[in-house]
N, C-alpha and C positions, 0 to 999 in steps of 0.2 A: 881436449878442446881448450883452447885460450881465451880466458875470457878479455873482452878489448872494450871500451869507456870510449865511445863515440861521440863527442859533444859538439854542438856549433851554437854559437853566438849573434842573437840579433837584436843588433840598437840604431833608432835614429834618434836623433837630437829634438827635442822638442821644437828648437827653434829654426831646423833643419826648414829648405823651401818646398810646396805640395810636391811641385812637378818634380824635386828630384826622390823624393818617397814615391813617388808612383812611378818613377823611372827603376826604384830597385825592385821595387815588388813587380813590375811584370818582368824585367829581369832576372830576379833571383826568387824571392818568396814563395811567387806565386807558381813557376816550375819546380820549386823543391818540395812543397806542398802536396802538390799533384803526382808527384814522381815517388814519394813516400807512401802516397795513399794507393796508390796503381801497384807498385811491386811489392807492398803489404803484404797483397792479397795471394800472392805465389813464392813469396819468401820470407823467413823467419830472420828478425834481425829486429834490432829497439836502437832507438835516438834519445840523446839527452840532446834539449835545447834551452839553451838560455835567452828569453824573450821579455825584455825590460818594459816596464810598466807605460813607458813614452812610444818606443814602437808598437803595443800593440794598441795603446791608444793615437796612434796615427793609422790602425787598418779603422780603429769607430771614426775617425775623423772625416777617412777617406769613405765611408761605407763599403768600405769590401767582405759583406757578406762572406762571400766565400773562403777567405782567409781564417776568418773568426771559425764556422763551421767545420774546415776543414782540420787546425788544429782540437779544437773538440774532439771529434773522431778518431783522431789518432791518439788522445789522452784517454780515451772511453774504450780503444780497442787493444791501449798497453802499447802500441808501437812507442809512443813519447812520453818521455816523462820532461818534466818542467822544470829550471830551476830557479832557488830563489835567489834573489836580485835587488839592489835600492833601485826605484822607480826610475829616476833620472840619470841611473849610470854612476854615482858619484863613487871616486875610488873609496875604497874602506879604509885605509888608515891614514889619509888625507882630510876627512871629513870630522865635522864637528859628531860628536856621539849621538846627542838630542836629537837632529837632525835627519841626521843616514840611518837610526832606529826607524823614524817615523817613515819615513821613504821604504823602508824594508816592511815594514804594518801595512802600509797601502799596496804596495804590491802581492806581500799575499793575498790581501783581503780582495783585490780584484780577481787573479787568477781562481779562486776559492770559488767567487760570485760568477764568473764567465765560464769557466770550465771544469766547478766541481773538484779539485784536484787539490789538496794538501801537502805542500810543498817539504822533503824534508831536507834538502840538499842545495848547495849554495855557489852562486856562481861570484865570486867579487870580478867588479869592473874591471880590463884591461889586466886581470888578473893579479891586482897587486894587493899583497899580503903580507902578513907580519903576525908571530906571536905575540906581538905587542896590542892586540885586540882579539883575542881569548875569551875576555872575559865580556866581552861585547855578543860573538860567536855564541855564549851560553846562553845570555837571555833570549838569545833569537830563536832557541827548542829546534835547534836542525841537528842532522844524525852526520853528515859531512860535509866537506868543501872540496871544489876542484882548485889547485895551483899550478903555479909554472914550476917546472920542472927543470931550475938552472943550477947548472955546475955549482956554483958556489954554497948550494945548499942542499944535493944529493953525491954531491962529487961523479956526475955523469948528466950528460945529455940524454941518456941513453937511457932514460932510468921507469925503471917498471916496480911495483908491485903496491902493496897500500901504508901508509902510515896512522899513527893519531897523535893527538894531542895531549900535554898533560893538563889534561882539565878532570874537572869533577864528573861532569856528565863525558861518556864518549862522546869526542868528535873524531871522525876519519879525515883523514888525508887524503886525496887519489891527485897524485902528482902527472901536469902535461908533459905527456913523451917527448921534448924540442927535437930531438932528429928524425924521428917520424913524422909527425904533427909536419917536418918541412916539406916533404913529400908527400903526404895527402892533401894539405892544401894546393901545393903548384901540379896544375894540370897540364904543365909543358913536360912533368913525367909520366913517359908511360907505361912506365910499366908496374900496373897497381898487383901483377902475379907477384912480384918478387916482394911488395911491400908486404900483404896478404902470407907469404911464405914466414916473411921476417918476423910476423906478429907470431907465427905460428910457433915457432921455436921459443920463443918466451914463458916465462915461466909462468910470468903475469901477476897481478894484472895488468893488462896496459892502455894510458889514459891519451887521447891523441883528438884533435879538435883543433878549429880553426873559425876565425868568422864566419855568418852561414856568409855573407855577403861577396865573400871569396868565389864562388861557386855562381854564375852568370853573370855577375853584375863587373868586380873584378878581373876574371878571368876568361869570360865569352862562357858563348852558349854550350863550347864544347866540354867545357870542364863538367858537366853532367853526364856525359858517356863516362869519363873517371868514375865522376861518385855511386852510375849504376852500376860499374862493374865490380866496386867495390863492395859494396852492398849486397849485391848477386850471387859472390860465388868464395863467399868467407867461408859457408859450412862445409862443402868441399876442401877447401882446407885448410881445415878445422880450428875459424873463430868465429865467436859468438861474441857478435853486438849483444852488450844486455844493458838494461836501465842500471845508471848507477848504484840505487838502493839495493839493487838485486847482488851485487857484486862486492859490496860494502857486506852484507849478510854472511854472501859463501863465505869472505878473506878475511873477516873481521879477526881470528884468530892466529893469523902469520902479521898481524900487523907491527910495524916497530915505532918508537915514540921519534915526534918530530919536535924539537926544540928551537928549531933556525931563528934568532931573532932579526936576521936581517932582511929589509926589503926586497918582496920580489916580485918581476912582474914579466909578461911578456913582449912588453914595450924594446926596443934597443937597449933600454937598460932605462933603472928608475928616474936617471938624469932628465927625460923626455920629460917630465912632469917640470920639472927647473932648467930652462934651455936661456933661460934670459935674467939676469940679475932684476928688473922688475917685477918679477914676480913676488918678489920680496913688499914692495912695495904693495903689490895688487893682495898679498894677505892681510895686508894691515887693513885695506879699504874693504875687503868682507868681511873679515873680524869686526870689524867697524861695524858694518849693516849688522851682522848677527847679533852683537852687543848689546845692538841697539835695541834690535826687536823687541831681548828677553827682558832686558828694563821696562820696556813699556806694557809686556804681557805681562812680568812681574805687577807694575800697577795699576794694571787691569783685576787679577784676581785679587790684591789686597781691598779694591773697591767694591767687587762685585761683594767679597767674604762681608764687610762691614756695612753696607743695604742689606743686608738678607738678614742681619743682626736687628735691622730697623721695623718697626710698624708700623709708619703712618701712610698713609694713602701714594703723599708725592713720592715717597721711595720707591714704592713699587713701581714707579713711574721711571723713576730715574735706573732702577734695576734692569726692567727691560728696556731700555733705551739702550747700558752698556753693552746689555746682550747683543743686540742687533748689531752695534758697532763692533765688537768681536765677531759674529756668524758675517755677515757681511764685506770689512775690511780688514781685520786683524790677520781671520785665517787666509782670507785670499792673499793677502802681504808673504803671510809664510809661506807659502806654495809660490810667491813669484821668488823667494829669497831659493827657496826650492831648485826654481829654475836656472833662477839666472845666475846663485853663486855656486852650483854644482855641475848642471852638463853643461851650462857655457864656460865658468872657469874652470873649475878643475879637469873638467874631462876636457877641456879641449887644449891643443900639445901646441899652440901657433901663438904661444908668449911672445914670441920676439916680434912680434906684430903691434906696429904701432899703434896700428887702427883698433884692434884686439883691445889694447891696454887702454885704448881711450875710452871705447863703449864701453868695458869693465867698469871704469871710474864712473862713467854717465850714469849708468845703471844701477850699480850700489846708492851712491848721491839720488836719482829719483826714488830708490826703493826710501832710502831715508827720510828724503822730503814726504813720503805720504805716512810713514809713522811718528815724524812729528806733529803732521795735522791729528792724527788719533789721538796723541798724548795731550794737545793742546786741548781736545773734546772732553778726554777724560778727566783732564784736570781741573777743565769750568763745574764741569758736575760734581768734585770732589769739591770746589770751594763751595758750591751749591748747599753743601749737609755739613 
C-alpha cells in the first residue's frame, strides 16, 4: 500500500462579503462535509484539512451549526485531522514574527476550545516557505509542515516521499506533489483510475492537495463524483489516505534533510505577492501602522510597570484606568492591524489595484489615527504622576 497525504485548504477573508461565504459553503463546505461524513461510514480513508481561524469563524458568524458539528465528528471519529494555520492567512515569511506567532496562538487555542484537537502539523498560507523561519517553526512545538513541491527545490514535479529540517527539535517535510495535485484538483479529468494507479506505483509517500474550494464552488457540482471516486476505491488499488501525523511516524526514518533557502509557494510563482512596484510603497505604510503600535504598547507597559511601583490611592486609579484602555482599545487596534495589514494586504495578490492601494493607505492611516488617540490618553496620565 502507498501511503498518499490528502490535504485541502479552507479560507475566507474576514473581510470577504456574507452572501459570498454562504454562497461557498452551500456550494462546496457544506457537500464536502456531508460527503466525508456519509462514505466514512463504508470506507476507510483520513483527510488533512486546513481550516484558518477566519473561515471557521465565518460558519460562528453565519451560525452554521451543522458545519461546526460536523467537523467535530470527523475529528472525534479520526477521519480528519486539522492543521495549524495563522488565523487570518498571513503568509509565513512575509509576516512580522510578533504578529504571525500570535495569529498562530489564537488559532490553536480555538481549534483546542471547539474541537478538542491539538494541532501538531502545519499548513503556511498559499503555501509559502522558506528555511529562513526555522527557527520560528520551533517555537511553534509542531512535528511537520506541508510545502509545495517545486522543481527548483526537489528538482522534480513529481516528487514524493518525506524530508526534515535541520533543526534541533524534528520537523518533517511532506512536500505537494504539483503534477498530481494538477489532476486531482481539475475535474474536467476523468479519469481518477489512472491517477489512483499512478499513486499506486510510488514508492511514497505522496503529498497532493488543493483548495477545498476547488471542489463545488470552483469547479461545479460535478467535481464531487471525482472526489467520491477517489476516495471510494483507493484500497482497491492499494492507497491509503492517512492523517499526516500517522505517515510522518511510519517514514520518519527514510527522511532526507531539506536545506532549500529559497522561496516557495504554489502561487504562479512568488512574484504574485509583488505584481506591482507599489507594493513597495504599501510596506512602508504597514511597517508604519505596526511601528507604531509597538511604540505605543511599548509605553503602555513602561506605565502600567511604574503605577504598580506606586501606593497611593489615585494610582490605583490611574492603573485601572490604563488597564481598561489596553483590554478595550489597544488589543482590539491589534486584531484590526491583524486584519487589515495580513489577509487584506499581504494575502491578497490584486496590488496593481488602484483602488486596493488606496484603501491600504485609508486603512493603515485610520488604524494610526486611533493609536495616536491611546498614546495622547496615556501620555496625559503619565504627566498625571
Amino acid at each position: 500500500m502507498t501511503d498518499c497525504v490528502l490535504f485541502l485548504h479552507g479560507h475566507q477573508p474576514y473581510y470577504n462579503e456574507e452572501f459570498i461565504v454562504k454562497e461557498i459553503t452551500w456550494q462546496s463546505y457544506g457537500p464536502l462535509f456531508k460527503m466525508l461524513i456519509d462514505l466514512s461510514k463504508d470506507h476507510n480513508f483520513e483527510i488533512n484539512l486546513s481550516l484558518t481561524g477566519s473561515v471557521i469563524q465565518w460558519f460562528e458568524r453565519t451560525k452554521n451549526e451543522y458545519l461546526i458539528s460536523s467537523i467535530k465528528e470527523l475529528i472525534d471519529r479520526g477521519v480528519v485531522e486539522i492543521l495549524l494555520s495563522p488565523f487570518y492567512h498571513a503568509p509565513l515569511v512575509f509576516t512580522d514574527g510578533g504578529f504571525i506567532k500570535e495569529q498562530f496562538y489564537h488559532h490553536r487555542k480555538m481549534v483546542k476550545e471547539m474541537f478538542g484537537k491539538e494541532m501538531r502539523g502545519m499548513f503556511p498560507p498559499e503555501l509559502v516557505f522558506s528555511t529562513h523561519r526555522n527557527d520560528l517553526l520551533m517555537e511553534l512545538d509542531i512535528d511537520y509542515t506541508i510545502v509545495e513541491g517545486v522543481h527548483n527545490a526537489f528538482y522534480t514535479d513529481d516528487v514524493e516521499g518525506i524530508w526534515k529540517l535541520g533543526t534541533k527539535n524534528e520537523i518533517f517535510i511532506l512536500p505537494r506533489n504539483r503534477a498530481l495535485s494538477w489532476h486531482f484538483s481539475d475535474n474536467s479529468f476523468p479519469n481518477g483510475q489512472w491517477l489512483l494507479e499512478t499513486i499506486s506505483k510510488k514508492n511514497g509517500p505522496v503529498t497532493i492537495g488543493c483548495d477545498l474550494e476547488c471542489f463545488g464552488h470552483h469547479r461545479g457540482a460535478d467535481s464531487f463524483k471525482f472526489l467520491e471516486y477517489f476516495l471510494t476505491n483507493a484500497e482497491r488499488n492499494n492507497v491509503t489516505f492517512s492523517r499526516a501525523e500517522e505517515v510522518v511516524k511510519r517514514n520518519k526514518d527514510k527522511a532526507q534533510f531539506y536545506q532549500t533557502e529559497e522561496v516557495t509557494t504554489w502561487a504562479r510563482s512568488i512574484n504574485v505577492f509583488f505584481p506591482h512596484s507599489k507594493i513597495i510603497e504599501m510596506w512602508f505604510a504597514t511597517n508604519d501602522a505596526v511601528s507604531t503600535y509597538h511604540r505605543i504598547e511599548y509605553l503602555y507597559f513602561k506605565l502600567e510597570n511604574a503605577l504598580q511601583q506606586k501606593k497611593e490611592k489615585k494610582h490605583k486609579k490611574y492603573l485601572d484606568e490604563i488597564i481598561d484602555i489596553k483590554v478595550k482599545k489597544l488589543d482590539d487596534i491589534r486584531w484590526n492591524i491583524y486584519r487589515e495589514l495580513t489577509d487584506a494586504a499581504l494575502y491578497h495578490e490584486d496590488f496593481s489595484n488602484e483602488n486596493t492601494y488606496r484603501a491600504m493607505l485609508d486603512r493603515c492611516g485610520w488604524i494610526k489615527g486611533r493609536l495616536w488617540k491611546v498614546e495622547e490618553k496615556l501620555t496625559e496620565i503619565m504627566m498625571q504622576i
